[in-house]
C-alpha positions in Angstrom: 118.3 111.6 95.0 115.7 113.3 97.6 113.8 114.6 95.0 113.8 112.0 92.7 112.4 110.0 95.8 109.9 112.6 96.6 108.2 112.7 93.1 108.9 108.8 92.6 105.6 108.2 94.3 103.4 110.4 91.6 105.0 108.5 88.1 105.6 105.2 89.5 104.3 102.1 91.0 105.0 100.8 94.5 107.9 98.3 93.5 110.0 101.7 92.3 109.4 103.9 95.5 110.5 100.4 97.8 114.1 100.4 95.3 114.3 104.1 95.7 114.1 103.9 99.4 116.5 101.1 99.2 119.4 103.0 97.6 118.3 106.3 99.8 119.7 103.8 102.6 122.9 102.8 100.8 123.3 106.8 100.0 122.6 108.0 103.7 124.8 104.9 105.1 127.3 106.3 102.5 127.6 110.0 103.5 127.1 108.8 107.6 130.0 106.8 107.4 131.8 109.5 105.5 130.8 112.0 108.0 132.1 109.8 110.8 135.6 109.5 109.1 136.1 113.1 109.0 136.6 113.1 112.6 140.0 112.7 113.5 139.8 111.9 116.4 138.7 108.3 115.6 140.2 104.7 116.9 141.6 103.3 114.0 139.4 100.4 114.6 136.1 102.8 114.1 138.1 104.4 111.6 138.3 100.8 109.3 134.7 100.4 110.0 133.6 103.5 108.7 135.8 103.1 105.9 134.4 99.3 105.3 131.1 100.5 105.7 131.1 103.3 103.0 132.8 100.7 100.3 130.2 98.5 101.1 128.0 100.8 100.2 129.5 101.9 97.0 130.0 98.3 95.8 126.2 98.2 96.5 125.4 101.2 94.6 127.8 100.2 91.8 126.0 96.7 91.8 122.7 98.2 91.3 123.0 99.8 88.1 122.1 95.9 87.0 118.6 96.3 88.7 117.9 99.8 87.9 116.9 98.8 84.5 114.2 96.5 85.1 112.8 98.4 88.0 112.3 101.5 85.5 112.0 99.8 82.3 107.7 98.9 82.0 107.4 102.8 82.8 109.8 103.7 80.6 108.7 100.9 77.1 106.0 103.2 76.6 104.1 100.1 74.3 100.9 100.9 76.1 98.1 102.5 74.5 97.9 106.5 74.5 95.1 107.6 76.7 92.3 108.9 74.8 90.8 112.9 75.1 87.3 112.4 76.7 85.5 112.5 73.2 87.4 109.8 71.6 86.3 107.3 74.6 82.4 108.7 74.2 82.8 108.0 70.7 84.0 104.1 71.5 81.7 103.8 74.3 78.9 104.6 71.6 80.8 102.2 69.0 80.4 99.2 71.6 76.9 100.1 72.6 75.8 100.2 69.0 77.7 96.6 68.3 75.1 95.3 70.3 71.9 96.5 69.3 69.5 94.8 67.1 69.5 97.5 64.8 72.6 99.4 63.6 71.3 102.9 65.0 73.1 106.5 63.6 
């Protein structure tokens, strides 16, 4: 999950790094609590806590498989346009600059 957060900022847009961060928190709030239960010397009050707070967090996680697709899916449609090599946008940039000259020019 640390990498994919890392590199999230190079292929995606804003909206996918602020998710990513999101479930980083539910992950780290996760493996905290987790930590924290391992202790046995815990009150069995903390010891509920703990143990509410890490299935709260994998409800959470399990929830948002639901919003994972939408966050990812405009990157991921690929309907846009391939990007052109830098002679095939010369060559349009000439095409449009031809359409408007009084004479068709070669």
């Amino acid at each position: 999950m640390l990498n994919a957060w890392s590199e999230s900022q190079f292929l995606f847009g804003s909206e996918v790094q602020t998710y990513l961060d999101e479930l980083l928190d539910v992950i780290i709030a996760i493996e905290s609590a987790q930590h924290v239960m391992e202790d046995s010397q815990l009150e069995k009050d903390e010891w509920s806590y703990q143990v509410k707070r890490k299935w709260d967090g994998v409800k959470r996680l399990s929830n948002e498989r639901k919003r994972l697709v939408g966050v990812f899916k405009p990157y991921m449609l690929m309907d846009h346009r391939r990007i052109g090599t830098a002679t095939e946008w010369l060559k349009e940039k000439n095409r449009l600059r031809l359409s408007y000259a009084d004479e068709k020019q070669k």
